[in-house]
gemmi code that builds the backbone of each chain (N, CA, C; Angstrom):
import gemmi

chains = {
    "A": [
        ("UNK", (3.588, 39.059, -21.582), (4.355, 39.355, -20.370), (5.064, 38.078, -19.904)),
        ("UNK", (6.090, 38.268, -19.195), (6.963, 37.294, -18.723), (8.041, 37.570, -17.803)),
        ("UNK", (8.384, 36.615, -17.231), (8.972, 36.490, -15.423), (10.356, 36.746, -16.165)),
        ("UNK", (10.458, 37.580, -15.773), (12.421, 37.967, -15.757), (13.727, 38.289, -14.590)),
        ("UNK", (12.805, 37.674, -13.660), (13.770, 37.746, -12.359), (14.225, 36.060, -11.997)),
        ("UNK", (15.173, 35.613, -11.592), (15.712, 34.172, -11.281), (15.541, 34.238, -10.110)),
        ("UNK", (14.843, 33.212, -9.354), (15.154, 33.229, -8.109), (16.642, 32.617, -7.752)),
        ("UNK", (17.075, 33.033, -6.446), (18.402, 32.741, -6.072), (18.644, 31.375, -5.802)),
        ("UNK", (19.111, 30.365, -6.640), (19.304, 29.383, -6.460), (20.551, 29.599, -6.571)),
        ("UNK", (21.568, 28.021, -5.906), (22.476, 27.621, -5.485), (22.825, 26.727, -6.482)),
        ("UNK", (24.179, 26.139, -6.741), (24.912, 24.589, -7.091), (26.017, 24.703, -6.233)),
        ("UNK", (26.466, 23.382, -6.125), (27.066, 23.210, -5.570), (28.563, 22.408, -6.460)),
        ("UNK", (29.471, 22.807, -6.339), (30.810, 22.609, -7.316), (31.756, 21.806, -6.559)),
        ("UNK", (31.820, 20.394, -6.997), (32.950, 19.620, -6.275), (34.285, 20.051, -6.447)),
        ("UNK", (35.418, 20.102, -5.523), (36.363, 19.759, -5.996), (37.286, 19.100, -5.200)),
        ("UNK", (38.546, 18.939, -5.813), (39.781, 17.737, -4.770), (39.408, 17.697, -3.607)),
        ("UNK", (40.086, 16.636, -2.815), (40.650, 16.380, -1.269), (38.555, 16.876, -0.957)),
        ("UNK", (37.666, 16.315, -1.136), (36.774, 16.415, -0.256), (36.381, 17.966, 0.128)),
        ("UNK", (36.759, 18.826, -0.987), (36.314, 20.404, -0.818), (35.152, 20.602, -1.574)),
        ("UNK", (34.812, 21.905, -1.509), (33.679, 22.242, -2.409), (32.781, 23.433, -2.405)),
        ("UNK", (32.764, 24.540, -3.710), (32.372, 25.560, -3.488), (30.804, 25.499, -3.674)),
        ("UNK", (30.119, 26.300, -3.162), (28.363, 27.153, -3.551), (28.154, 27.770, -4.056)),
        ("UNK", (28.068, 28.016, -5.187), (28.349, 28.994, -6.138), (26.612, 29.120, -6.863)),
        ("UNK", (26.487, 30.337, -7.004), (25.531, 31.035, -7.463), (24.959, 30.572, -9.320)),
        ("UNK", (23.668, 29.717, -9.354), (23.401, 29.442, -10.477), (23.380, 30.497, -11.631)),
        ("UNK", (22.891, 31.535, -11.512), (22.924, 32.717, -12.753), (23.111, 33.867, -12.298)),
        ("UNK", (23.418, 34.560, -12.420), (23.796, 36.430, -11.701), (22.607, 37.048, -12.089)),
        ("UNK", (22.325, 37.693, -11.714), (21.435, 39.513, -11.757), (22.298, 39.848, -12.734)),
        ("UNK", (21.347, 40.840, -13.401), (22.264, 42.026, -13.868), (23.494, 42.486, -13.464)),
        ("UNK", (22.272, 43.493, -11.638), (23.298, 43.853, -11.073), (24.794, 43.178, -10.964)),
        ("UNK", (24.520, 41.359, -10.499), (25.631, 41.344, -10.175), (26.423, 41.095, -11.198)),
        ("UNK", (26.313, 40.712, -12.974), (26.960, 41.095, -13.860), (27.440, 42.159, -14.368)),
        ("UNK", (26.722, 43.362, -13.963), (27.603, 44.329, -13.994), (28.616, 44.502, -12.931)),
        ("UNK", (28.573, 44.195, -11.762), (29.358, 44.734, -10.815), (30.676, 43.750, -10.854)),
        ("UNK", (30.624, 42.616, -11.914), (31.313, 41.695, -12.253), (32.305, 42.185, -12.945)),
        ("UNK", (31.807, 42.370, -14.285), (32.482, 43.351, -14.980), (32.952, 44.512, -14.440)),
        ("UNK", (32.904, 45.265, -13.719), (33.337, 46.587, -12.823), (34.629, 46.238, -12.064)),
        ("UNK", (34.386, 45.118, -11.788), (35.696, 44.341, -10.845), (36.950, 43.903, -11.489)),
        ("UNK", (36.752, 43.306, -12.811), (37.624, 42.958, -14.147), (38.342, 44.672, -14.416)),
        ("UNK", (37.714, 45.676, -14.718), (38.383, 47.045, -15.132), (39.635, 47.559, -14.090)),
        ("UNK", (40.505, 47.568, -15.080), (41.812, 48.235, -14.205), (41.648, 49.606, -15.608)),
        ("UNK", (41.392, 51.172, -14.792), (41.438, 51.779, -15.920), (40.342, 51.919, -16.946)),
        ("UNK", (40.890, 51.602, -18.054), (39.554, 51.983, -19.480), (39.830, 50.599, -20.129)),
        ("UNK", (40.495, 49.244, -19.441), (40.518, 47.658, -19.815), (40.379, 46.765, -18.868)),
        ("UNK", (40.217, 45.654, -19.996), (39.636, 44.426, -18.905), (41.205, 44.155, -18.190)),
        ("UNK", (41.514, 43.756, -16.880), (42.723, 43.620, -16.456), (42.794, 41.954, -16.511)),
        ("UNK", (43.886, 41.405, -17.169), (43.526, 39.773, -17.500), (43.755, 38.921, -16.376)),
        ("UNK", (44.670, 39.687, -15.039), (44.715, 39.071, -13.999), (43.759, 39.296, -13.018)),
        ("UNK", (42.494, 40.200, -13.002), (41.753, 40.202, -12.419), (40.452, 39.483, -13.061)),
        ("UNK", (40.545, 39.334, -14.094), (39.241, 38.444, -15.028), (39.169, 37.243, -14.275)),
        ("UNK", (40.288, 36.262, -14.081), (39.355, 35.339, -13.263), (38.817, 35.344, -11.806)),
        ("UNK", (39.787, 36.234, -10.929), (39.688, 36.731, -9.633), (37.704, 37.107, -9.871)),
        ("UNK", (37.437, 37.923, -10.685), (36.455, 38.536, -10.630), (34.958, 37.899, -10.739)),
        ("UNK", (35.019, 36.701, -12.102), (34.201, 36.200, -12.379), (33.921, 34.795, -11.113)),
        ("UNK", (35.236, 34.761, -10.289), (34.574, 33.788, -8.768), (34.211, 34.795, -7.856)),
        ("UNK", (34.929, 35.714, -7.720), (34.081, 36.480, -6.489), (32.180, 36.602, -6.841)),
        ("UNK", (31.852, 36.794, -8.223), (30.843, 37.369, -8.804), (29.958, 35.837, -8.160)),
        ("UNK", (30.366, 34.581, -8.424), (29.653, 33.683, -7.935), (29.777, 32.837, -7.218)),
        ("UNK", (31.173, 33.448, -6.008), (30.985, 32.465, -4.765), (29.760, 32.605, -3.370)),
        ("UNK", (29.498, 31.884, -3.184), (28.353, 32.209, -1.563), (29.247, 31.096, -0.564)),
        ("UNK", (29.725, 30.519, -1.379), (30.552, 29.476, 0.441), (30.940, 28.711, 0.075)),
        ("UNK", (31.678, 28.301, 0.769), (32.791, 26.867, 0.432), (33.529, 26.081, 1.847)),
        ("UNK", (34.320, 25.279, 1.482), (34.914, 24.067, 2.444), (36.422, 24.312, 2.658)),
        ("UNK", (36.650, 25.339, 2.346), (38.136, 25.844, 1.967), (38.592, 25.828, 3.457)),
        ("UNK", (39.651, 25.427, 3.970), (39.973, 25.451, 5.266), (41.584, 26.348, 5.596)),
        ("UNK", (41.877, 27.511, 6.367), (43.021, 27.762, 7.467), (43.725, 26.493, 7.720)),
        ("UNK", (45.418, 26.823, 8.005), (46.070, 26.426, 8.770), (45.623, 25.602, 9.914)),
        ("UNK", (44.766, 26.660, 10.719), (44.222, 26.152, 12.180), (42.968, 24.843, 11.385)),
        ("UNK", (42.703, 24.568, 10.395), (41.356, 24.006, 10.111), (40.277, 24.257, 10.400)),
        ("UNK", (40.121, 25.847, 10.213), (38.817, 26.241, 10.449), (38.365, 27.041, 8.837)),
        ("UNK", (37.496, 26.553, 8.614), (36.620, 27.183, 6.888), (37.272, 28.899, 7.168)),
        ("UNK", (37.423, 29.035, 6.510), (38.006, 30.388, 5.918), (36.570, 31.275, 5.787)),
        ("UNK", (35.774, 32.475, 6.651), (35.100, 33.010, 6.163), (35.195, 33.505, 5.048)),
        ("UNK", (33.551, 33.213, 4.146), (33.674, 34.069, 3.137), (31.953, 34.511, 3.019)),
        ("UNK", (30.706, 33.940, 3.610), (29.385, 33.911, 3.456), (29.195, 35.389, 3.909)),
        ("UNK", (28.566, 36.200, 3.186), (27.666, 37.480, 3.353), (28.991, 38.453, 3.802)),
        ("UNK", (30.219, 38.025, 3.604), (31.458, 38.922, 3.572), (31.090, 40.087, 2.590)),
        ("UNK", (31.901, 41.375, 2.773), (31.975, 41.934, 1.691), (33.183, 41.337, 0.391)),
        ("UNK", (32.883, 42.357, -0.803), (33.599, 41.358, -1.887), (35.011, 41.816, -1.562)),
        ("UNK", (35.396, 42.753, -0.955), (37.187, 42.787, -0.311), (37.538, 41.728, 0.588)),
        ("UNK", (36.437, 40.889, 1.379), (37.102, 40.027, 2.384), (36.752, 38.764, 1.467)),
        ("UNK", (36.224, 38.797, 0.212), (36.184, 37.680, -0.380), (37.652, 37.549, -1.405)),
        ("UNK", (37.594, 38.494, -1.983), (39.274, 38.864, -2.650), (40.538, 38.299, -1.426)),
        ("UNK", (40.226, 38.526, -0.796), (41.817, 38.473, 0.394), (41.627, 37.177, 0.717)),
        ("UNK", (40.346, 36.200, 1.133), (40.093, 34.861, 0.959), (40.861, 34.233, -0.290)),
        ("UNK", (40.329, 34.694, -1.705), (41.089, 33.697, -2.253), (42.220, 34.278, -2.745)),
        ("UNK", (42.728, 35.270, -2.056), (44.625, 35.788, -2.321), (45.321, 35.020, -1.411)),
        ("UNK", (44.418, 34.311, 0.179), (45.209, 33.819, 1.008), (45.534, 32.190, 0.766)),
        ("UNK", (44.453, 31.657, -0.532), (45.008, 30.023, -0.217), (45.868, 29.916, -1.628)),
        ("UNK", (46.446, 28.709, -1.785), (47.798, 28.366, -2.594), (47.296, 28.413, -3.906)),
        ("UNK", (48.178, 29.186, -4.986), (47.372, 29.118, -6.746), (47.249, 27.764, -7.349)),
        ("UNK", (47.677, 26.708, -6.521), (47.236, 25.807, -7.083), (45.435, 25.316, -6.711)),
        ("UNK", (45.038, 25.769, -5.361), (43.820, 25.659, -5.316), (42.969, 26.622, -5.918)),
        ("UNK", (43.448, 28.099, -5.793), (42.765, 28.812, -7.057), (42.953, 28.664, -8.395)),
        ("UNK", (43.600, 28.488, -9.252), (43.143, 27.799, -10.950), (42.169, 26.730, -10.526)),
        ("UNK", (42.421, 25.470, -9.231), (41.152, 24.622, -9.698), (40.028, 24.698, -9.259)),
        ("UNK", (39.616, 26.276, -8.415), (38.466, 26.957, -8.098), (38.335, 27.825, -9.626)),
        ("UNK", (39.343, 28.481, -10.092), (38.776, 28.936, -11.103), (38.337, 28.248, -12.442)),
        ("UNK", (39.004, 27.173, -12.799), (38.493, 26.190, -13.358), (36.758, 25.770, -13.076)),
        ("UNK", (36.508, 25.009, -11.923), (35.806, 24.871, -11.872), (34.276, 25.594, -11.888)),
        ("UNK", (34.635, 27.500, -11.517), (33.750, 28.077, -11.639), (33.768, 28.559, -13.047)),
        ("UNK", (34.541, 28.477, -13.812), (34.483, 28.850, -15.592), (33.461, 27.268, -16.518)),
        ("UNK", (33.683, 26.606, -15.767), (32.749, 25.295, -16.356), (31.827, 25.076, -15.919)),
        ("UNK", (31.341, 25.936, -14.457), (29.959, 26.416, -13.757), (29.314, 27.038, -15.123)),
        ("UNK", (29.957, 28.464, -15.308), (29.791, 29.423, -16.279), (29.047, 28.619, -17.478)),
        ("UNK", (29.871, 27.933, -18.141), (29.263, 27.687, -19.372), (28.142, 26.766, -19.493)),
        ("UNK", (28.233, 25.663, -17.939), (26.874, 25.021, -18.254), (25.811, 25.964, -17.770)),
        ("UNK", (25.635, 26.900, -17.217), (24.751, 27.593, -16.817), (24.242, 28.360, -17.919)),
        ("UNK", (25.999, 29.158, -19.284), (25.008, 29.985, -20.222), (24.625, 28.614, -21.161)),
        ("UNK", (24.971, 27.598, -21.381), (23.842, 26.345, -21.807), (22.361, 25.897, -21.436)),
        ("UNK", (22.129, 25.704, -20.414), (21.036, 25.883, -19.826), (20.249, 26.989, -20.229)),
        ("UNK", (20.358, 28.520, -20.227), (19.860, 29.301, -20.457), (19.470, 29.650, -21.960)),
        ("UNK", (20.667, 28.867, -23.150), (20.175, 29.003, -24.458), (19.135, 27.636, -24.544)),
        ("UNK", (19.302, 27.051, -23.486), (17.833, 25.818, -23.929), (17.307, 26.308, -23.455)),
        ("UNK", (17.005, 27.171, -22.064), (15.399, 27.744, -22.172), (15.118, 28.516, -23.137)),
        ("UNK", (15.776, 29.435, -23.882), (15.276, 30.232, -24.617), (14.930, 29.347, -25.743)),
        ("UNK", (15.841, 28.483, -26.294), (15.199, 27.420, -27.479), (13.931, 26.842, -27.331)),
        ("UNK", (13.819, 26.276, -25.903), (12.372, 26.031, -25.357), (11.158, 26.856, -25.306)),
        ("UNK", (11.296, 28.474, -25.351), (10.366, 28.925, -25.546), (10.313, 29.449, -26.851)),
        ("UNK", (11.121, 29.383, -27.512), (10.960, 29.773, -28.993), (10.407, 28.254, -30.038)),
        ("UNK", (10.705, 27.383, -29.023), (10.131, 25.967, -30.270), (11.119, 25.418, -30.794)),
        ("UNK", (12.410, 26.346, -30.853), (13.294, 25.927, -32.197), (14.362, 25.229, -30.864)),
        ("UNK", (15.707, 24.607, -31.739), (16.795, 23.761, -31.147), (17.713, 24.994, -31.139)),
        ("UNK", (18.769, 24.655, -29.659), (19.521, 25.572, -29.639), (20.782, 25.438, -30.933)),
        ("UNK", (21.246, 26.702, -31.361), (21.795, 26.759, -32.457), (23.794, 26.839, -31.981)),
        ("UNK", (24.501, 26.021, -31.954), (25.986, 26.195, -31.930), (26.179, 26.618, -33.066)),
        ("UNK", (27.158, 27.890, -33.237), (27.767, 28.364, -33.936), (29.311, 27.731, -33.488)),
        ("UNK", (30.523, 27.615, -35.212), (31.524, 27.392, -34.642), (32.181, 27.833, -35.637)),
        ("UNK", (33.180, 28.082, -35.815), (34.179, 28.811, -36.311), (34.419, 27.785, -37.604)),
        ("UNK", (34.223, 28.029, -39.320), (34.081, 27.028, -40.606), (35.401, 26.257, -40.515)),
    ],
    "B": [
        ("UNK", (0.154, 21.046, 30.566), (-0.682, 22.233, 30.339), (0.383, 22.861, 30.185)),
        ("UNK", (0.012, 23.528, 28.922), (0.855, 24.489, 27.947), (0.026, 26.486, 28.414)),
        ("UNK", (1.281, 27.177, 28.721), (1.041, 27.977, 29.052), (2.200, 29.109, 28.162)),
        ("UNK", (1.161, 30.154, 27.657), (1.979, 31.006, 26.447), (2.972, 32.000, 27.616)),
        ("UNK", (4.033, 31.962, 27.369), (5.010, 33.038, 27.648), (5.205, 33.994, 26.809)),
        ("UNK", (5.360, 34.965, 27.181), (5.712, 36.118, 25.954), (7.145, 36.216, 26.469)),
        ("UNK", (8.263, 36.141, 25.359), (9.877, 36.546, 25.737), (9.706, 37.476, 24.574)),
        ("UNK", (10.528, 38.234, 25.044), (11.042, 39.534, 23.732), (12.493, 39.202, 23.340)),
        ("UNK", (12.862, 39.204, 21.981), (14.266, 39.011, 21.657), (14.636, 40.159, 20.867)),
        ("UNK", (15.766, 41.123, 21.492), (16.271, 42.076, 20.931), (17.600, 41.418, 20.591)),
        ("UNK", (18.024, 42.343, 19.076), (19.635, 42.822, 19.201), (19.961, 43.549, 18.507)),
        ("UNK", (21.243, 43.750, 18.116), (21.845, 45.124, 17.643), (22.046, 45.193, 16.380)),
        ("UNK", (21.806, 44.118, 15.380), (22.913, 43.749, 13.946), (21.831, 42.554, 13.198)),
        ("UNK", (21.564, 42.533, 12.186), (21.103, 41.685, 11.181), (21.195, 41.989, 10.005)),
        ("UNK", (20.305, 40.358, 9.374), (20.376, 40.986, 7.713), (18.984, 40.231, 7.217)),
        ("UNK", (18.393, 41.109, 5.834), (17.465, 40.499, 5.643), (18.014, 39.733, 4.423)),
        ("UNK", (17.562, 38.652, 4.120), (17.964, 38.353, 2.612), (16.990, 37.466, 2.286)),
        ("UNK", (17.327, 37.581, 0.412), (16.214, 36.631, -0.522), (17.460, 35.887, -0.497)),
        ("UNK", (16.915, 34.504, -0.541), (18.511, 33.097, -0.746), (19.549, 34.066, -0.150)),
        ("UNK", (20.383, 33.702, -0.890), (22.223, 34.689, -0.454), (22.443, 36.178, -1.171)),
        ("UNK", (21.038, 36.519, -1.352), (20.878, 38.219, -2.131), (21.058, 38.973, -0.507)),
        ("UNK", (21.345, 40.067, 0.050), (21.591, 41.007, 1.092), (20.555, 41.842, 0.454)),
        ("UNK", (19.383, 42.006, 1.090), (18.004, 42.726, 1.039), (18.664, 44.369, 1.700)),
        ("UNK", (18.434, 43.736, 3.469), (18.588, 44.647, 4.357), (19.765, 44.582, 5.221)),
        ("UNK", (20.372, 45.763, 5.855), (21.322, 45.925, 6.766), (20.595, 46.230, 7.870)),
        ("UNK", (20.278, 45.047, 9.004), (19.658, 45.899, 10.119), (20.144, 45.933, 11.036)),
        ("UNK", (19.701, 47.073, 12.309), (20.704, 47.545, 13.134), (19.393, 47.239, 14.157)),
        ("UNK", (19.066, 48.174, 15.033), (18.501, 47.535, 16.347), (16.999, 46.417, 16.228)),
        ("UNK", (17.097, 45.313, 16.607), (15.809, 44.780, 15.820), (14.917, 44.355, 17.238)),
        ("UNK", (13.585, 43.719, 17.378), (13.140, 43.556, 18.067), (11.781, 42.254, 17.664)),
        ("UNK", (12.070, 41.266, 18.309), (10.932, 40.338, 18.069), (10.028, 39.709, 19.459)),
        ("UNK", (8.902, 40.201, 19.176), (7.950, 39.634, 20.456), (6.810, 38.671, 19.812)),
        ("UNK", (6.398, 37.531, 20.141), (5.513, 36.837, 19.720), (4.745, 37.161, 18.437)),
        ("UNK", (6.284, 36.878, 17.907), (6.302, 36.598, 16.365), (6.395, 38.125, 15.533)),
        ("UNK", (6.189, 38.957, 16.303), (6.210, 40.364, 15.670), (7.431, 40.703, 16.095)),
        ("UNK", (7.789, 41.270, 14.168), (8.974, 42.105, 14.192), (9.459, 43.203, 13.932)),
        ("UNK", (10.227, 44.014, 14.665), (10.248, 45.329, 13.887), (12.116, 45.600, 14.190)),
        ("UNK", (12.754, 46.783, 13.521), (13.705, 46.679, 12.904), (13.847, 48.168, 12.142)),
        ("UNK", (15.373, 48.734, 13.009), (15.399, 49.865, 11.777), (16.623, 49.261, 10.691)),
        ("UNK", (16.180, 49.692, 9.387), (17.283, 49.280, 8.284), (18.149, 50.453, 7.779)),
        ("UNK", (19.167, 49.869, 6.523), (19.472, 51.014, 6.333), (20.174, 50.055, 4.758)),
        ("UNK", (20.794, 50.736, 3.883), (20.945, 50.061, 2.785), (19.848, 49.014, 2.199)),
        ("UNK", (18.484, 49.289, 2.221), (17.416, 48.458, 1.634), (18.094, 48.320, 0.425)),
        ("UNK", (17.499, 47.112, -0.366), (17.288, 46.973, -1.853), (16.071, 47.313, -2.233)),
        ("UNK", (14.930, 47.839, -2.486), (13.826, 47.614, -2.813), (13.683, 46.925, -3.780)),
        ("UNK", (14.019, 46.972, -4.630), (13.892, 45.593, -5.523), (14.145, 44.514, -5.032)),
        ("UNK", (14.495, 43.984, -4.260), (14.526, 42.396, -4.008), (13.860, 42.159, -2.425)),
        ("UNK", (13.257, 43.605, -1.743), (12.878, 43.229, -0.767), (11.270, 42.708, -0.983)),
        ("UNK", (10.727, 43.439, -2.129), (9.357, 43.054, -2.817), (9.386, 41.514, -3.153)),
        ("UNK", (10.391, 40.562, -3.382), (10.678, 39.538, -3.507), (10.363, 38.506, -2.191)),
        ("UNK", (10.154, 36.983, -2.750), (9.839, 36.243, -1.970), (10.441, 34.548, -2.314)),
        ("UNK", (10.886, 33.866, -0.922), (10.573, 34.409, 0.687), (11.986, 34.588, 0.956)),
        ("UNK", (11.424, 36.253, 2.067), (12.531, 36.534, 2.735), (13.051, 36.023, 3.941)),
        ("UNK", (14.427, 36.435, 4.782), (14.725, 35.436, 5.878), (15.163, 36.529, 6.235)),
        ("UNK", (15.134, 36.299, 7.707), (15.932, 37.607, 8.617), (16.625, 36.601, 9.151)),
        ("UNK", (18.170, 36.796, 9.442), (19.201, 36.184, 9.437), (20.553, 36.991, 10.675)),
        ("UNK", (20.258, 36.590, 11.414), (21.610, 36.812, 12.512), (22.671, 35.703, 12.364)),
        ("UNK", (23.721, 36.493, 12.379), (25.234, 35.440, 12.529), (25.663, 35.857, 14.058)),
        ("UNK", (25.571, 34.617, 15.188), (26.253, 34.942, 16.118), (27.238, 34.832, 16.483)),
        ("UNK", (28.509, 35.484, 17.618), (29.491, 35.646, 17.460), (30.486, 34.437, 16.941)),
        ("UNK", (30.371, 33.350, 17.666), (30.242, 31.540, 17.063), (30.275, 30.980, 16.108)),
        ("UNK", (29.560, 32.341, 15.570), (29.521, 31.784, 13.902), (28.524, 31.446, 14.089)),
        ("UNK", (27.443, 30.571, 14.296), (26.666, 29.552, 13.823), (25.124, 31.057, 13.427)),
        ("UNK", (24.244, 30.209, 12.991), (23.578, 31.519, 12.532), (21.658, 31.352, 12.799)),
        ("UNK", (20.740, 32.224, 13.281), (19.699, 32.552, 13.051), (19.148, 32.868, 12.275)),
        ("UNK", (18.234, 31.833, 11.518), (17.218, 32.245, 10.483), (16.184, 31.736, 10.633)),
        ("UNK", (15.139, 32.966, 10.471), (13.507, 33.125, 10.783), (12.928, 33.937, 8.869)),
        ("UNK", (11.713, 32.426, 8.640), (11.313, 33.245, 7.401), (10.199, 34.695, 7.908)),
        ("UNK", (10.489, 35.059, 7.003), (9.605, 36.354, 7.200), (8.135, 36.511, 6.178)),
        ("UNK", (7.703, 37.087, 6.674), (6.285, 37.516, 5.934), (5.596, 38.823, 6.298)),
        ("UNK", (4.642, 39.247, 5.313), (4.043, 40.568, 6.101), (4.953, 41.477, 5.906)),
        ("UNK", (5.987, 41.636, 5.201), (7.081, 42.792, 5.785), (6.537, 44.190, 4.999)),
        ("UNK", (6.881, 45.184, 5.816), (6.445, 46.554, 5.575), (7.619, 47.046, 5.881)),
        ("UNK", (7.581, 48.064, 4.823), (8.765, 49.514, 5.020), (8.561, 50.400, 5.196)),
        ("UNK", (8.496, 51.526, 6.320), (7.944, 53.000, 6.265), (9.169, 53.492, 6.790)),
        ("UNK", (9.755, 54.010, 5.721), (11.133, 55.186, 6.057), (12.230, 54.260, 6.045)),
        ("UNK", (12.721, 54.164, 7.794), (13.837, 53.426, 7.527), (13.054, 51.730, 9.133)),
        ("UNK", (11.970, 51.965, 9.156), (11.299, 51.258, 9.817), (11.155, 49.944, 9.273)),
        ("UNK", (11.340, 48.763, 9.665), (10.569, 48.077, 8.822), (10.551, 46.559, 9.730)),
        ("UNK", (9.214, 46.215, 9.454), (8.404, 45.060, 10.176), (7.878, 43.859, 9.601)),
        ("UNK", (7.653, 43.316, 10.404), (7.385, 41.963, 9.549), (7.109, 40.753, 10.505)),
        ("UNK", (5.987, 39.729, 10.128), (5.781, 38.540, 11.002), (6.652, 37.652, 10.881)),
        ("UNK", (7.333, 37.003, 11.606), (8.542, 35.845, 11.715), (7.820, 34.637, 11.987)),
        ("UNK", (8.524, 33.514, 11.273), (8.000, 32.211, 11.181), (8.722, 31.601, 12.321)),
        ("UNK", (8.568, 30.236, 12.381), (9.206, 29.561, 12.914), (10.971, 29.601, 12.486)),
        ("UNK", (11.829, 29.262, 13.633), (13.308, 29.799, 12.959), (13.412, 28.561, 12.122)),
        ("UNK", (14.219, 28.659, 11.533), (15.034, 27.336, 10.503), (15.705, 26.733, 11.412)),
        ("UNK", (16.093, 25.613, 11.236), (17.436, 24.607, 11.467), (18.517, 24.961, 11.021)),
    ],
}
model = gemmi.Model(1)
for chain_id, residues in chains.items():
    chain = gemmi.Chain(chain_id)
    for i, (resn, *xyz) in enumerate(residues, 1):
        res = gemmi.Residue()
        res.name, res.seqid = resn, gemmi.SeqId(i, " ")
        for name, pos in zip(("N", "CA", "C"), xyz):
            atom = gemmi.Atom()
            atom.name, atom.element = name, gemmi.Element(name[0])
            atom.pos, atom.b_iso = gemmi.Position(*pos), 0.0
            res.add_atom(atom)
        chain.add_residue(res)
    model.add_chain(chain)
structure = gemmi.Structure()
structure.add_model(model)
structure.setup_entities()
């Protein structure tokens, strides 16, 4: 037998000008599926909602500031007032939110093939294209 | 000389949560020396069996209330629970 639930931990993701998102260390299921659910336009992945989707899936808060300089709600929002959050600031700060949460992504599924290497004994295995 | 007051703190709107998971949606809640009770509605049961939970008010201000919880029980759409000291 073995523990298959993560508790909800946090990281925290620098970026420019003294900002910085909270972003969710590993998803649930649930919220990988509901990730994927968000990506579907139809019976396909929609490629302009793929990255929209995979930050909503792991933002919890950030430093992002209004006009007026007040943080932009987004904590315990639903995921429509989190969408309209990041439709409202400039695409140059979203690619380097989405950037930064796609390099969240991969050190996190890294981490997770070393635990599993760790409990299997063996070294994690990179595959790469001959 | 320290003398116990009992205050009751009601209100209309909360949430329960594990970390930044949304457990519970609660609507009229009620806390008296340390006892809490609370009707919900959108439970998770799966993550309300989880630990530790926080009952969590955002006031209008923004700024926010959080008390860990313990003890919590669910009967129907009832649900109770001993409150800790609040957080910072």
């Amino acid at each position: 037998m073995s523990v298959r639930v993560r508790r909800p931990d946090t990281a925290r993701l620098e970026l420019s000008r003294g900002d910085w998102l909270i972003v969710k260390k590993h998803l649930t299921a649930g919220e990988t599926l509901e990730m994927f659910g968000l990506m579907r336009q139809r019976d396909s992945v929609d490629s302009i909602r793929f990255g929209l989707s995979r930050i909503i899936a792991h933002l919890v808060d950030w430093s992002i500031q209004d006009l007026d300089g007040k943080v932009i709600p987004i904590t315990g929002k639903p995921i429509a007032d989190v969408e309209s959050a990041l439709r409202l600031i400039d695409y140059d700060t979203f690619t380097e939110i989405e950037k930064a949460v796609d390099a969240h992504m991969a050190a996190m599924e890294q981490e997770r093939k070393n635990e599993r290497a760790a409990e299997t004994g063996s070294s994690p295995i990179s595959l790469s294209a001959a | 000389m320290i003398t116990e007051t009992r205050i009751t703190v009601t209100g209309a709107t909360g949430q329960v949560r594990w970390g930044y998971h949304l457990v519970a949606e609660v609507g009229a809640w009620t806390l008296s020396k340390g006892l809490f009770s609370a009707t919900v509605q959108n439970v998770d049961t799966a993550k309300l069996s989880q630990a530790p939970l926080s009952f969590v008010v955002v006031r209008p201000n923004g700024s926010r209330w959080e008390w860990p919880m313990r003890d919590v029980s669910l009967l129907g759409s009832i649900l109770t629970a001993r409150l800790e000291e609040q957080e910072a």
